[in-house]
PDB file of the backbone (N, CA, C, O) and the ligand in Angstrom, with CONECT records:
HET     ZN  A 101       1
ATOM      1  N   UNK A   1       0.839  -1.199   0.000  1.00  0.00           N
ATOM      2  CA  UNK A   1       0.000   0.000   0.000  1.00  0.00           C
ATOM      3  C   UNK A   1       0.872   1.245   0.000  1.00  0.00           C
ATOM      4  O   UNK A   1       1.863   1.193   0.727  1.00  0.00           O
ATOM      5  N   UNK A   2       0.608   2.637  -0.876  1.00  0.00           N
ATOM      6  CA  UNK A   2       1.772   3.133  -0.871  1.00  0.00           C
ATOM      7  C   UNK A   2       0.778   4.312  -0.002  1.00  0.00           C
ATOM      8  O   UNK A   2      -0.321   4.057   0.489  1.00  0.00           O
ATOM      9  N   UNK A   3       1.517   5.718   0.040  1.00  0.00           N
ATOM     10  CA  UNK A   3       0.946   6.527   0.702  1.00  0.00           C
ATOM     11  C   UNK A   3      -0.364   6.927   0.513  1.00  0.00           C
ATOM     12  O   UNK A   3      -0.433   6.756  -0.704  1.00  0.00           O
ATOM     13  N   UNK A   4      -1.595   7.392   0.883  1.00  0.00           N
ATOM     14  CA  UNK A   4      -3.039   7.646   0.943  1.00  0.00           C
ATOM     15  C   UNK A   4      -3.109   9.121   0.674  1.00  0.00           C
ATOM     16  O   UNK A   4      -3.205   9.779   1.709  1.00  0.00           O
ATOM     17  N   UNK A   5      -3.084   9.918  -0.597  1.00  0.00           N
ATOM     18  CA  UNK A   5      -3.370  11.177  -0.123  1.00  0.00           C
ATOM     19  C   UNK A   5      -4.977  11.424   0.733  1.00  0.00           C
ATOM     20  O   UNK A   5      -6.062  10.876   0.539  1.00  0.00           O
ATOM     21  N   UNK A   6      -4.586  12.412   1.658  1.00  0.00           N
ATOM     22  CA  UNK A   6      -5.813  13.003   1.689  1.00  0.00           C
ATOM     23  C   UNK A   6      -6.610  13.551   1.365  1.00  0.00           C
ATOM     24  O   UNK A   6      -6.279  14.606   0.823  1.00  0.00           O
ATOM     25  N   UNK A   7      -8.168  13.265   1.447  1.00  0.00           N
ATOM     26  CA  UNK A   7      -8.881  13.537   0.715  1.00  0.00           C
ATOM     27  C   UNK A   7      -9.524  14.850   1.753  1.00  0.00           C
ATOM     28  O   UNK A   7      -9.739  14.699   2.956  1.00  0.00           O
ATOM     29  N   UNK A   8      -9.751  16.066   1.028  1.00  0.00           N
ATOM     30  CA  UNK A   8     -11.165  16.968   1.708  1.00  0.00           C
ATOM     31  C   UNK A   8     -12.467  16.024   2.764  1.00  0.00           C
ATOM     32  O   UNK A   8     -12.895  16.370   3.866  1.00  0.00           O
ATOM     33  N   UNK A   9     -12.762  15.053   2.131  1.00  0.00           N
ATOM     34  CA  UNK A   9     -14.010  15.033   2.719  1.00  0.00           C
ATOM     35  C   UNK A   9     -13.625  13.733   3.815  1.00  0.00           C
ATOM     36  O   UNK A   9     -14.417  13.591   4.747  1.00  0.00           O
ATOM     37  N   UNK A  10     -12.512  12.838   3.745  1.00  0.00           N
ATOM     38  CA  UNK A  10     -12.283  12.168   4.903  1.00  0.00           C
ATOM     39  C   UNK A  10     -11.690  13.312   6.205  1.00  0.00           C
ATOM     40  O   UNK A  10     -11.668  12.882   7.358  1.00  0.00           O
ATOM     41  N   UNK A  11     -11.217  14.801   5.910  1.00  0.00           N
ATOM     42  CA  UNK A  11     -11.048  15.474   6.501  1.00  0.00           C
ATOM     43  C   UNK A  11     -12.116  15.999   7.451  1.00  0.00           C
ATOM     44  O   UNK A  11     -11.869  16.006   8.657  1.00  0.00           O
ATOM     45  N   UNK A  12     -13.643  16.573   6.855  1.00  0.00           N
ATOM     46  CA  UNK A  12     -14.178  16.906   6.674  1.00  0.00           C
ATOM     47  C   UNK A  12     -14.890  16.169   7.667  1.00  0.00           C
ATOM     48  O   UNK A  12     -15.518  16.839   8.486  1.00  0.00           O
ATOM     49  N   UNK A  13     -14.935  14.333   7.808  1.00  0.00           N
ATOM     50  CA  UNK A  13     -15.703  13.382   8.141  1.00  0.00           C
ATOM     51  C   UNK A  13     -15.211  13.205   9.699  1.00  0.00           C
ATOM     52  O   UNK A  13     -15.895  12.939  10.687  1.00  0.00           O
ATOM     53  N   UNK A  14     -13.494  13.492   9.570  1.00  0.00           N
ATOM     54  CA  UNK A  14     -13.174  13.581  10.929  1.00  0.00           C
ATOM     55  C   UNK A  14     -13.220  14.504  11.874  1.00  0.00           C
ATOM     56  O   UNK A  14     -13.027  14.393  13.084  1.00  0.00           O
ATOM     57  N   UNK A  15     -13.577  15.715  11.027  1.00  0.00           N
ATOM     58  CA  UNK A  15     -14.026  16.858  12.331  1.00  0.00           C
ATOM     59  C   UNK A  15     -15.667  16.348  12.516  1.00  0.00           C
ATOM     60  O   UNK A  15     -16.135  16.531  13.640  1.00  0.00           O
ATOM     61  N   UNK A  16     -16.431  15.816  11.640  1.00  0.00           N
ATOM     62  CA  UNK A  16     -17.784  15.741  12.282  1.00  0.00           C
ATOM     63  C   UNK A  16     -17.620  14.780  12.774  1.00  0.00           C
ATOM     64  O   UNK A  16     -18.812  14.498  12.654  1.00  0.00           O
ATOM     65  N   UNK A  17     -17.037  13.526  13.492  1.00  0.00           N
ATOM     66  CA  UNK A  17     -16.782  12.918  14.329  1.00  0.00           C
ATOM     67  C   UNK A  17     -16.620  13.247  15.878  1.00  0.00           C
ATOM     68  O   UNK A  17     -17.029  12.670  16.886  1.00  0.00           O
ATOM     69  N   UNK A  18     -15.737  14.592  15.642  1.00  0.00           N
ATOM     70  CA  UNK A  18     -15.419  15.211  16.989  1.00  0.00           C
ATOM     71  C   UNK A  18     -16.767  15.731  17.616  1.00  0.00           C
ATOM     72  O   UNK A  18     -17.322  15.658  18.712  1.00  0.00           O
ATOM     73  N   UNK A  19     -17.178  16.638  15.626  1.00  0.00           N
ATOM     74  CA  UNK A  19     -18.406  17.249  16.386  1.00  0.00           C
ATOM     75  C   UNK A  19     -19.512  16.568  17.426  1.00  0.00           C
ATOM     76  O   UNK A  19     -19.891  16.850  18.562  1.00  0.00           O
ATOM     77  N   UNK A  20     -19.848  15.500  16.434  1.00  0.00           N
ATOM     78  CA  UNK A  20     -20.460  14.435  16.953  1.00  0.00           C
ATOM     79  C   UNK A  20     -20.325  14.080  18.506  1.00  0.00           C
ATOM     80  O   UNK A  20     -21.254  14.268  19.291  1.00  0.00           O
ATOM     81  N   UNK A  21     -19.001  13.513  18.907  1.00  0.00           N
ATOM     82  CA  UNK A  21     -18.598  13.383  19.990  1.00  0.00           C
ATOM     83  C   UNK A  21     -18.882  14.710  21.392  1.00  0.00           C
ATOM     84  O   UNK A  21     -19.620  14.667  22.375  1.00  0.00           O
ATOM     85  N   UNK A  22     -17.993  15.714  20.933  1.00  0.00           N
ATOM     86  CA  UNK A  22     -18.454  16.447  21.891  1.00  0.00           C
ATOM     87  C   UNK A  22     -20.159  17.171  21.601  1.00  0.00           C
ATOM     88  O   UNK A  22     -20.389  17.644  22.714  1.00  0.00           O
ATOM     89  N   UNK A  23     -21.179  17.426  20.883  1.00  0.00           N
ATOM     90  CA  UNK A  23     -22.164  17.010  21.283  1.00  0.00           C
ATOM     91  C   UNK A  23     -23.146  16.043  22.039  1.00  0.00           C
ATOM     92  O   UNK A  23     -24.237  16.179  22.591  1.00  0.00           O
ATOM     93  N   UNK A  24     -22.255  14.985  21.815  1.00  0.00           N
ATOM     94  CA  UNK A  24     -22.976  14.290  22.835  1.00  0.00           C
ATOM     95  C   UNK A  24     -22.918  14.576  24.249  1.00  0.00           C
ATOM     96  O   UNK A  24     -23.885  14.717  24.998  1.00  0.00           O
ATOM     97  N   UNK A  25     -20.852  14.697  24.747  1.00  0.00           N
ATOM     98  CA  UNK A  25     -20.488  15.268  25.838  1.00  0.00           C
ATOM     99  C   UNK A  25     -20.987  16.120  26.697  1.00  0.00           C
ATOM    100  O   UNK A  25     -20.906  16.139  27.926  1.00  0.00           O
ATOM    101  N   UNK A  26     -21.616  16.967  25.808  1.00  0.00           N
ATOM    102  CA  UNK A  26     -21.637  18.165  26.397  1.00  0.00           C
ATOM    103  C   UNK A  26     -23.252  18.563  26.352  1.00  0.00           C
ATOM    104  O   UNK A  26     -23.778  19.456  27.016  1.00  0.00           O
ATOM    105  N   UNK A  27     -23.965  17.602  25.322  1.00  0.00           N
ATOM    106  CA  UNK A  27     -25.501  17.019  25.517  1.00  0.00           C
ATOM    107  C   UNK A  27     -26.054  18.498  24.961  1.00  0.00           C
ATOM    108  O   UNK A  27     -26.873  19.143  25.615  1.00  0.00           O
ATOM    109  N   UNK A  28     -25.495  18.981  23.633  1.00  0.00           N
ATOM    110  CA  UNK A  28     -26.312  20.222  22.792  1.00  0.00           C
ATOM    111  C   UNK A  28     -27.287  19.808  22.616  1.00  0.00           C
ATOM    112  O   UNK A  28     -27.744  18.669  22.526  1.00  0.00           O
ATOM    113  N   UNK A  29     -27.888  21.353  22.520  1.00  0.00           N
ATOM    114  CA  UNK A  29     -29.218  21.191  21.571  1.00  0.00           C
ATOM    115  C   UNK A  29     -29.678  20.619  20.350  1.00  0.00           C
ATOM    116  O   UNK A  29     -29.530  21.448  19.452  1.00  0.00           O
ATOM    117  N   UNK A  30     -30.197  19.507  19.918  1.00  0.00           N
ATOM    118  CA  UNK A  30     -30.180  19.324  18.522  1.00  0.00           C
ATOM    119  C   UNK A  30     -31.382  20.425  17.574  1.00  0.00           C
ATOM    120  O   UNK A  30     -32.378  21.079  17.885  1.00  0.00           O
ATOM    121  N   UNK A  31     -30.734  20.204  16.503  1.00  0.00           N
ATOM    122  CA  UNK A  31     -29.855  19.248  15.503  1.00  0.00           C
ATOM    123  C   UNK A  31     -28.686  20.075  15.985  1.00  0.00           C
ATOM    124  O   UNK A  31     -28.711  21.108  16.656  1.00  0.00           O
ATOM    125  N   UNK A  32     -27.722  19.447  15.534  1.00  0.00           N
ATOM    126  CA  UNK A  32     -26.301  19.493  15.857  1.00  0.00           C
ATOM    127  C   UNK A  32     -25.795  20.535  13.983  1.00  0.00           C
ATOM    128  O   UNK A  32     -26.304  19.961  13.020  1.00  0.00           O
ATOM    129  N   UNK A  33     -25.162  21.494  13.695  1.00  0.00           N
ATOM    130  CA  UNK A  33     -24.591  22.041  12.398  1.00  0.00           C
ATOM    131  C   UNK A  33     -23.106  21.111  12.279  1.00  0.00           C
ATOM    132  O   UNK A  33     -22.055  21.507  12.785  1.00  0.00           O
ATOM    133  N   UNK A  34     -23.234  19.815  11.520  1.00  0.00           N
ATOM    134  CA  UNK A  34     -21.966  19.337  10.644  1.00  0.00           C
ATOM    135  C   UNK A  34     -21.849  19.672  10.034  1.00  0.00           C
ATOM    136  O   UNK A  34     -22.831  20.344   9.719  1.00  0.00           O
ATOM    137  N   UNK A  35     -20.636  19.763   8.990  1.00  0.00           N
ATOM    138  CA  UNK A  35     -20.025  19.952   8.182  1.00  0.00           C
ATOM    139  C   UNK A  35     -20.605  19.394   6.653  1.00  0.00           C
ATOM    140  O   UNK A  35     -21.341  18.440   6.905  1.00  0.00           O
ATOM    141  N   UNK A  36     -20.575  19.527   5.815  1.00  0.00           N
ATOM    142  CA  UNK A  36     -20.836  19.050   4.266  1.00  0.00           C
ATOM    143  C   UNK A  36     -19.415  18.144   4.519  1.00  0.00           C
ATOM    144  O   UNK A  36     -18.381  18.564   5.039  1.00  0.00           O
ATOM    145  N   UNK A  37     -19.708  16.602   3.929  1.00  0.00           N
ATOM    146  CA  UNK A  37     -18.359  15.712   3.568  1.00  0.00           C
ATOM    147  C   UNK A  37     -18.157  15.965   1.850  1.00  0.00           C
ATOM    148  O   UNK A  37     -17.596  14.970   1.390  1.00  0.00           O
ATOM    149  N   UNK A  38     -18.367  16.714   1.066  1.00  0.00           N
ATOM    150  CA  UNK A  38     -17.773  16.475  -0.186  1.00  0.00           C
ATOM    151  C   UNK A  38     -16.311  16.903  -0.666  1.00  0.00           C
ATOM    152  O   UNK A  38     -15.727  17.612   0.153  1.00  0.00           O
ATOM    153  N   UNK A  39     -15.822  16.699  -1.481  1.00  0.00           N
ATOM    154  CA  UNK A  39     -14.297  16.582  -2.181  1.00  0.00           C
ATOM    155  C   UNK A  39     -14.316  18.284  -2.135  1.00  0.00           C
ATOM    156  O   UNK A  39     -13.156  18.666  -2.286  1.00  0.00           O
ATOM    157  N   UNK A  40     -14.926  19.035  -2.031  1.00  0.00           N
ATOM    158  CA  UNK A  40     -14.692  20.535  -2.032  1.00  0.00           C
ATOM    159  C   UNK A  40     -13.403  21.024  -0.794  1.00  0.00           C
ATOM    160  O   UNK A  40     -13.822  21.163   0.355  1.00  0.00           O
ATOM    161  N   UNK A  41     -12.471  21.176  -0.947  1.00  0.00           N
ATOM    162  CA  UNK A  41     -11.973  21.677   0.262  1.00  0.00           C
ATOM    163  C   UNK A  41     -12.557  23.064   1.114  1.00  0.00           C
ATOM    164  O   UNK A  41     -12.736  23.419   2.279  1.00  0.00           O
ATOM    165  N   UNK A  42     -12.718  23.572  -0.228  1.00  0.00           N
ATOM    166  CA  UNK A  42     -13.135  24.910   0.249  1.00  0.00           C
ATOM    167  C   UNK A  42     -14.980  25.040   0.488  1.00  0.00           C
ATOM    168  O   UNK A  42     -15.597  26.104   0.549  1.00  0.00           O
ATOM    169  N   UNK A  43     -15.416  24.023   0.563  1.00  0.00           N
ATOM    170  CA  UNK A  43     -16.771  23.890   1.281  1.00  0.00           C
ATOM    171  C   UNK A  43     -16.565  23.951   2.716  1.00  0.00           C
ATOM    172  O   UNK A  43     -15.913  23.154   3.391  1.00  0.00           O
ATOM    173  N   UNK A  44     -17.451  25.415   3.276  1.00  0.00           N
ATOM    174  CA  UNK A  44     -17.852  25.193   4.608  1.00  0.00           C
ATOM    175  C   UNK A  44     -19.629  25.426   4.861  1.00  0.00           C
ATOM    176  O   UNK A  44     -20.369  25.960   5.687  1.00  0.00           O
ATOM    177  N   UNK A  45     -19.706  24.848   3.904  1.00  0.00           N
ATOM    178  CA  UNK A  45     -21.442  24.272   4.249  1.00  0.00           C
ATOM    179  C   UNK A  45     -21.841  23.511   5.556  1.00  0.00           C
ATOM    180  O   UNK A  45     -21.024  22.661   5.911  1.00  0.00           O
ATOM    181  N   UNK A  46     -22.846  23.651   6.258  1.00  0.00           N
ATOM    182  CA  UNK A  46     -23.199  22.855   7.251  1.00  0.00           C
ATOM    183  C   UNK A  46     -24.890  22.476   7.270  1.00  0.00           C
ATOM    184  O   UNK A  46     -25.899  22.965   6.761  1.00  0.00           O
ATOM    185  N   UNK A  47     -24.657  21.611   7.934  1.00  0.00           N
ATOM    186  CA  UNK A  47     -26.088  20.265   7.381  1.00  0.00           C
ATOM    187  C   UNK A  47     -26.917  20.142   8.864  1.00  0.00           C
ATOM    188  O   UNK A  47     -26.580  19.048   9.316  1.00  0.00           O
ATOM    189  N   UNK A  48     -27.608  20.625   9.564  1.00  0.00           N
ATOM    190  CA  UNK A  48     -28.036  20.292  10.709  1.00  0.00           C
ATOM    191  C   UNK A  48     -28.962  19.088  10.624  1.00  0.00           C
ATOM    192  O   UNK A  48     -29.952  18.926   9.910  1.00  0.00           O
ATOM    193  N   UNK A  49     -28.247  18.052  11.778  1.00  0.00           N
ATOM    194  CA  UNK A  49     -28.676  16.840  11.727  1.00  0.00           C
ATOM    195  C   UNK A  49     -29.034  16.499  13.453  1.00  0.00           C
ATOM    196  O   UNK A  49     -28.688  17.215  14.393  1.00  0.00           O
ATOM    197  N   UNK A  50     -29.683  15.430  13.526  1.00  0.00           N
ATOM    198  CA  UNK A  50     -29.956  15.508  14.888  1.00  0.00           C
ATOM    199  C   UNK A  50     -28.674  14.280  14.674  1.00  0.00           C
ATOM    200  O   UNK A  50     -28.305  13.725  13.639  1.00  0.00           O
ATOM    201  N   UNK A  51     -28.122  14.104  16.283  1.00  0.00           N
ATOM    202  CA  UNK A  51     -27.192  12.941  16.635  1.00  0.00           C
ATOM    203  C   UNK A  51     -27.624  11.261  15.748  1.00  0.00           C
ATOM    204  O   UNK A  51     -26.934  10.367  15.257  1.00  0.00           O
ATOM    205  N   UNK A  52     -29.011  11.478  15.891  1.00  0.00           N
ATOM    206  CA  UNK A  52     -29.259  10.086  15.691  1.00  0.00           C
ATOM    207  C   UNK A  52     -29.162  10.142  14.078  1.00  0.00           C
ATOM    208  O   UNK A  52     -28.925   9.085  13.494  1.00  0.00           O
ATOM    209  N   UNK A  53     -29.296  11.059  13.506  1.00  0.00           N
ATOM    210  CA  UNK A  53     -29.432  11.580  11.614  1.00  0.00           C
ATOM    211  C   UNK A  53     -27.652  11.039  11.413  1.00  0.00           C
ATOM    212  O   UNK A  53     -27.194  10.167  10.674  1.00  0.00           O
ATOM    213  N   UNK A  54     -27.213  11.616  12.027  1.00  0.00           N
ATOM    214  CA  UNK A  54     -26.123  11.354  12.147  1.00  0.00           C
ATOM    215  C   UNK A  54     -25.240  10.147  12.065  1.00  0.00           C
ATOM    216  O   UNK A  54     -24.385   9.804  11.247  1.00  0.00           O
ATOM    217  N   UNK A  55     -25.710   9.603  13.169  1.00  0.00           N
ATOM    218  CA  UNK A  55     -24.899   8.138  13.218  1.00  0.00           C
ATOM    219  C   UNK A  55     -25.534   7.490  12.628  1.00  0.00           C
ATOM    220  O   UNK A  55     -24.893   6.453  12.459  1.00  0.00           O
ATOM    221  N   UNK A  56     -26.404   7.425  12.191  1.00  0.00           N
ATOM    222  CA  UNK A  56     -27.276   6.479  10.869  1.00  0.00           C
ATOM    223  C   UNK A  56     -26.306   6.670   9.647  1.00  0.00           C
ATOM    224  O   UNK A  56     -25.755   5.646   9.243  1.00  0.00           O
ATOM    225  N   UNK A  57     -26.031   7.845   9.015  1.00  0.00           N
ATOM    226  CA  UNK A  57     -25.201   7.935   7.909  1.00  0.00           C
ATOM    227  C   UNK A  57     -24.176   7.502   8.127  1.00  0.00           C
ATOM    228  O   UNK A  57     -23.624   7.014   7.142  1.00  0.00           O
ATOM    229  N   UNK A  58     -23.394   7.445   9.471  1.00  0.00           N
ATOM    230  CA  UNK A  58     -22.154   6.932   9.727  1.00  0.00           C
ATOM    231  C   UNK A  58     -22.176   5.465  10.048  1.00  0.00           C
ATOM    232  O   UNK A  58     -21.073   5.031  10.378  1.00  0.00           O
ATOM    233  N   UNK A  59     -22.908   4.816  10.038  1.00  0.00           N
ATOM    234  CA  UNK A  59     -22.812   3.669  10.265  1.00  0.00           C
ATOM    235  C   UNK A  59     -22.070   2.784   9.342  1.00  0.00           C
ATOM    236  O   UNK A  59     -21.850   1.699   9.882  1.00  0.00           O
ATOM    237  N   UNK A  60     -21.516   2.885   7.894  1.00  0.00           N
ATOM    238  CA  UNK A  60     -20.687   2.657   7.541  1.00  0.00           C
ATOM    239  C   UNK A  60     -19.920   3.222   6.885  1.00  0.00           C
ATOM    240  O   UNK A  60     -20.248   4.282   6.352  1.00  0.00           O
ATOM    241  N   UNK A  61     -18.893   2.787   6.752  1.00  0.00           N
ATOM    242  CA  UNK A  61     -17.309   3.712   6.794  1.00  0.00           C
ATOM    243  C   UNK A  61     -17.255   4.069   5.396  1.00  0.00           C
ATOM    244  O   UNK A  61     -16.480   4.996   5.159  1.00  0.00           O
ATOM    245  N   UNK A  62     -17.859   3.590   4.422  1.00  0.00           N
ATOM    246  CA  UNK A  62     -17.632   3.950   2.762  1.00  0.00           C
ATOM    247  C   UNK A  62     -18.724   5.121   2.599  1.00  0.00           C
ATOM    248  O   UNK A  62     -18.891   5.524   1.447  1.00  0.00           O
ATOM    249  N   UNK A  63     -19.510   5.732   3.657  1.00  0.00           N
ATOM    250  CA  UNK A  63     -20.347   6.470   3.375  1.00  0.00           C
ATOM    251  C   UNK A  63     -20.202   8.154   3.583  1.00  0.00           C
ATOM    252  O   UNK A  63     -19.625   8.605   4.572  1.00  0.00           O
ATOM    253  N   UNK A  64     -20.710   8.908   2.681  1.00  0.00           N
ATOM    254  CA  UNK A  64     -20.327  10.688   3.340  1.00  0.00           C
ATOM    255  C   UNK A  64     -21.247  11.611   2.986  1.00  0.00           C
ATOM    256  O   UNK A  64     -21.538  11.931   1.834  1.00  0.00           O
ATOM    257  N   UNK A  65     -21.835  12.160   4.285  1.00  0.00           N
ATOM    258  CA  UNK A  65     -22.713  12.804   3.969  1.00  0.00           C
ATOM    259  C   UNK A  65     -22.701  14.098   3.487  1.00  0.00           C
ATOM    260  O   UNK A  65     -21.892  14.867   4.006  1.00  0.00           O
ATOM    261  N   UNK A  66     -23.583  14.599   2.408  1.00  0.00           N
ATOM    262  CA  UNK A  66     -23.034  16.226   1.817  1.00  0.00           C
ATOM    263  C   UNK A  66     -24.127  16.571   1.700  1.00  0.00           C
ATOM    264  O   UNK A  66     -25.096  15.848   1.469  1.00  0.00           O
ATOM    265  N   UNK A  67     -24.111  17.874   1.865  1.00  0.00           N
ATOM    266  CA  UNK A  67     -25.533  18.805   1.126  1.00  0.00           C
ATOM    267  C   UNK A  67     -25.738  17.767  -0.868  1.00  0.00           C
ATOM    268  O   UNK A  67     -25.032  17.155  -1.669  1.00  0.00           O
ATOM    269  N   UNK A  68     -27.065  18.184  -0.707  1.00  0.00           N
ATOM    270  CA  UNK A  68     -27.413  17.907  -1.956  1.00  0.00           C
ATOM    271  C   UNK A  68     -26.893  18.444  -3.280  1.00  0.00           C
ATOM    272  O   UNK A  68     -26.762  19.651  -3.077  1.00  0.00           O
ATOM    273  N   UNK A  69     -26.551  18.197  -4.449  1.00  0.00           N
ATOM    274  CA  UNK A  69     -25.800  18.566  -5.477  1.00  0.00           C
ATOM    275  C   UNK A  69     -24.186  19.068  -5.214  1.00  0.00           C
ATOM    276  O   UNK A  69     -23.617  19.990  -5.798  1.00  0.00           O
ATOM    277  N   UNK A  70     -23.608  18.147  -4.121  1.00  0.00           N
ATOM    278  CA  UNK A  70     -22.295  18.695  -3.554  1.00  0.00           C
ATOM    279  C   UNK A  70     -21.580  16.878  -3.877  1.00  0.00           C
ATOM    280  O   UNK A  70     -22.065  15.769  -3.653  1.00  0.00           O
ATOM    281  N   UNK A  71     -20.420  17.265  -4.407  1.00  0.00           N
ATOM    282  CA  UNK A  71     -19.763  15.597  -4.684  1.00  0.00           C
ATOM    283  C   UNK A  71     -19.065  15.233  -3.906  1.00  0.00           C
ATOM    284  O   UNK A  71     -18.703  15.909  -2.943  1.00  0.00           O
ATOM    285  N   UNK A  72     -18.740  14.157  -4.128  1.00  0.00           N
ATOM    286  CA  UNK A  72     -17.430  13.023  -4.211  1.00  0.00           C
ATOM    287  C   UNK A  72     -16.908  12.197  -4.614  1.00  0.00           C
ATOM    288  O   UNK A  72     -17.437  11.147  -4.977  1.00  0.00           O
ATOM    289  N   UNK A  73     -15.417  12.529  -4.667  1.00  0.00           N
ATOM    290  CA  UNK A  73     -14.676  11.993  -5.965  1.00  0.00           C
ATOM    291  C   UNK A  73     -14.827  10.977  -5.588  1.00  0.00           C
ATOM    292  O   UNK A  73     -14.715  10.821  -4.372  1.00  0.00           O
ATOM    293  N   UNK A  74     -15.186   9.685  -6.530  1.00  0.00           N
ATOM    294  CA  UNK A  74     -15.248   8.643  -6.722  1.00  0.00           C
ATOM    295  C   UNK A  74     -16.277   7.960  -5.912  1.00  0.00           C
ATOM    296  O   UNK A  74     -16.398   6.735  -5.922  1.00  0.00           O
ATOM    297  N   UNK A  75     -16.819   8.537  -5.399  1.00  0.00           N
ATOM    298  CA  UNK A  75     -18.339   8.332  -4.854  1.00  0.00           C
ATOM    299  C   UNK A  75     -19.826   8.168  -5.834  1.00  0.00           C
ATOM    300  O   UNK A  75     -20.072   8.834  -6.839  1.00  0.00           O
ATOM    301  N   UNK A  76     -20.473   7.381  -5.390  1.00  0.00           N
ATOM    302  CA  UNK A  76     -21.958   7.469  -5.897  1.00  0.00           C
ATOM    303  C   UNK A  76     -22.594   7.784  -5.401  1.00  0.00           C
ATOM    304  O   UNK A  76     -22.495   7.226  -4.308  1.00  0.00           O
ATOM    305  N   UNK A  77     -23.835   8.825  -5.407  1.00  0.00           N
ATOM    306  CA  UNK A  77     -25.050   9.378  -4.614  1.00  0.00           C
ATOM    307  C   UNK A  77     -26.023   7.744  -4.576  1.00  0.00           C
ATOM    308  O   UNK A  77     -26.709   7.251  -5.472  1.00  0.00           O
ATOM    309  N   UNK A  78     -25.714   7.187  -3.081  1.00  0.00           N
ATOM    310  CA  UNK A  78     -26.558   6.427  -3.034  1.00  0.00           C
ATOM    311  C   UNK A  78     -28.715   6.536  -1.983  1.00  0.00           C
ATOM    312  O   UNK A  78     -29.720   5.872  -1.731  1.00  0.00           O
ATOM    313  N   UNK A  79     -28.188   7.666  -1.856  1.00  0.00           N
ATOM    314  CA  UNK A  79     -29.955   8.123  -1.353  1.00  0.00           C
ATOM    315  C   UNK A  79     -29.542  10.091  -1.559  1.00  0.00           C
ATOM    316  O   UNK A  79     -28.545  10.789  -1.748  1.00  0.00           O
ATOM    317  N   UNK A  80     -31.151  10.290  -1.356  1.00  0.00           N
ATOM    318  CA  UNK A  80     -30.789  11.851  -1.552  1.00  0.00           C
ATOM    319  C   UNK A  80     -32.026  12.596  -1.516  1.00  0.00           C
ATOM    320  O   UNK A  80     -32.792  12.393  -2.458  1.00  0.00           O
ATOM    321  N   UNK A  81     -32.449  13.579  -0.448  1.00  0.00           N
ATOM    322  CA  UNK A  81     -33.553  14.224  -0.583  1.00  0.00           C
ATOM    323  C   UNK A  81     -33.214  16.196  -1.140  1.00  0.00           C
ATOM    324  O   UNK A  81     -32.102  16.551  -1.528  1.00  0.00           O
ATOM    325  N   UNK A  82     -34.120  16.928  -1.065  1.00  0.00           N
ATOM    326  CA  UNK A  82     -34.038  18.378  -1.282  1.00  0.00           C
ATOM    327  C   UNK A  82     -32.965  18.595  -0.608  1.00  0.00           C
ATOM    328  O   UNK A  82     -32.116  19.108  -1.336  1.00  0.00           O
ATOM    329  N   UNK A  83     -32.607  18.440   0.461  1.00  0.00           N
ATOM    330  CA  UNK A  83     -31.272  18.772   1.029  1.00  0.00           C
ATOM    331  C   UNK A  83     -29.977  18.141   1.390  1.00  0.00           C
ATOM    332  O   UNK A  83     -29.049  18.823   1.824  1.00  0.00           O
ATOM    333  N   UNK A  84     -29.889  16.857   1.224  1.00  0.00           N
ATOM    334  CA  UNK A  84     -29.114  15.739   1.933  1.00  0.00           C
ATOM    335  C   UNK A  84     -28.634  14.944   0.633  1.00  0.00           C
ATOM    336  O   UNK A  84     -29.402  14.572  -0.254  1.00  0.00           O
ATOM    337  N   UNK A  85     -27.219  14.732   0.647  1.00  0.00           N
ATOM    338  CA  UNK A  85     -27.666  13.345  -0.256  1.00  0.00           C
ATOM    339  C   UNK A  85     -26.398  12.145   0.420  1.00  0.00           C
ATOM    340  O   UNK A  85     -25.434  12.691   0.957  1.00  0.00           O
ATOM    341  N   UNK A  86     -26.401  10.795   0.398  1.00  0.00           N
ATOM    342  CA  UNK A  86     -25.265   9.917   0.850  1.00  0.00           C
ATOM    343  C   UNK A  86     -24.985   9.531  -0.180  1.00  0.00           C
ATOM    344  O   UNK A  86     -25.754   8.833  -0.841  1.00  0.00           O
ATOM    345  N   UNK A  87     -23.530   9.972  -0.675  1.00  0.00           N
ATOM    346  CA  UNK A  87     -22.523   9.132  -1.300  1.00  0.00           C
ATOM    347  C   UNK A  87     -21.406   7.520  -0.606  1.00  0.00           C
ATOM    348  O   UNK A  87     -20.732   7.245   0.387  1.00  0.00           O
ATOM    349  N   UNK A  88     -21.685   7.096  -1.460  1.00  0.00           N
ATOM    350  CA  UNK A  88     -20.704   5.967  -1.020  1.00  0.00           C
ATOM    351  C   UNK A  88     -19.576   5.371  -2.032  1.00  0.00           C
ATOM    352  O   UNK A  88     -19.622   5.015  -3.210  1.00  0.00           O
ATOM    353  N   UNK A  89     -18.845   5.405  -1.341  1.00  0.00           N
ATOM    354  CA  UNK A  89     -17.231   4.641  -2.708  1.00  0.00           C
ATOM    355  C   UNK A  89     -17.429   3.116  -2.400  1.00  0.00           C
ATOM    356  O   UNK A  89     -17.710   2.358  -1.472  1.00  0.00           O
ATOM    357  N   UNK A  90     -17.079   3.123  -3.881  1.00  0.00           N
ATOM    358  CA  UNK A  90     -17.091   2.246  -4.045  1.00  0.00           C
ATOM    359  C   UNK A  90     -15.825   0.990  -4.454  1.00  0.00           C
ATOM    360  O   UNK A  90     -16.154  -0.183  -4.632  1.00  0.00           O
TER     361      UNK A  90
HETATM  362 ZN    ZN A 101     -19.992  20.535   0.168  1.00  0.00          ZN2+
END
């Protein structure tokens, strides 16, 4: 395996992790404002999700959640409403 560049939106996936985390910690108000996961670096869109919106999309690791009409490289939009959509690599 040689080096992994990084991608924007695994970046992206690990601050809403934190977010995630210390919301719970600290027991905010929901919905909680994450981050958009798409390949944009320069996206600072945010998606208010409640905790549980949340860890549903995260439940598996090939998945990233973005505002709607927002990508990822090498991703497929596998669900998607007016505002939301889940990409997953494949
Ligand atoms: Zn975005």
């Amino acid at each position: 395996m040689g080096v992994r560049r990084v991608q924007a939106e695994d970046v992206f996936r690990e601050a809403n992790e934190r977010i995630g985390e210390k919301a719970r910690e600290l027991e905010l108000q929901q919905p909680i404002p994450f981050l958009c996961e798409c390949s944009n670096k320069l996206c600072f869109a945010h998606m208010l999700l409640t905790l549980e919106q949340y860890a549903e999309a995260r439940s598996d690791p090939q998945r990233y959640l973005t505002i709607a009409g927002h990508e990822v490289e090498g991703a497929i939009v596998i669900a998607k409403d007016d505002r939301f959509a889940l990409a997953e690599k494949i």
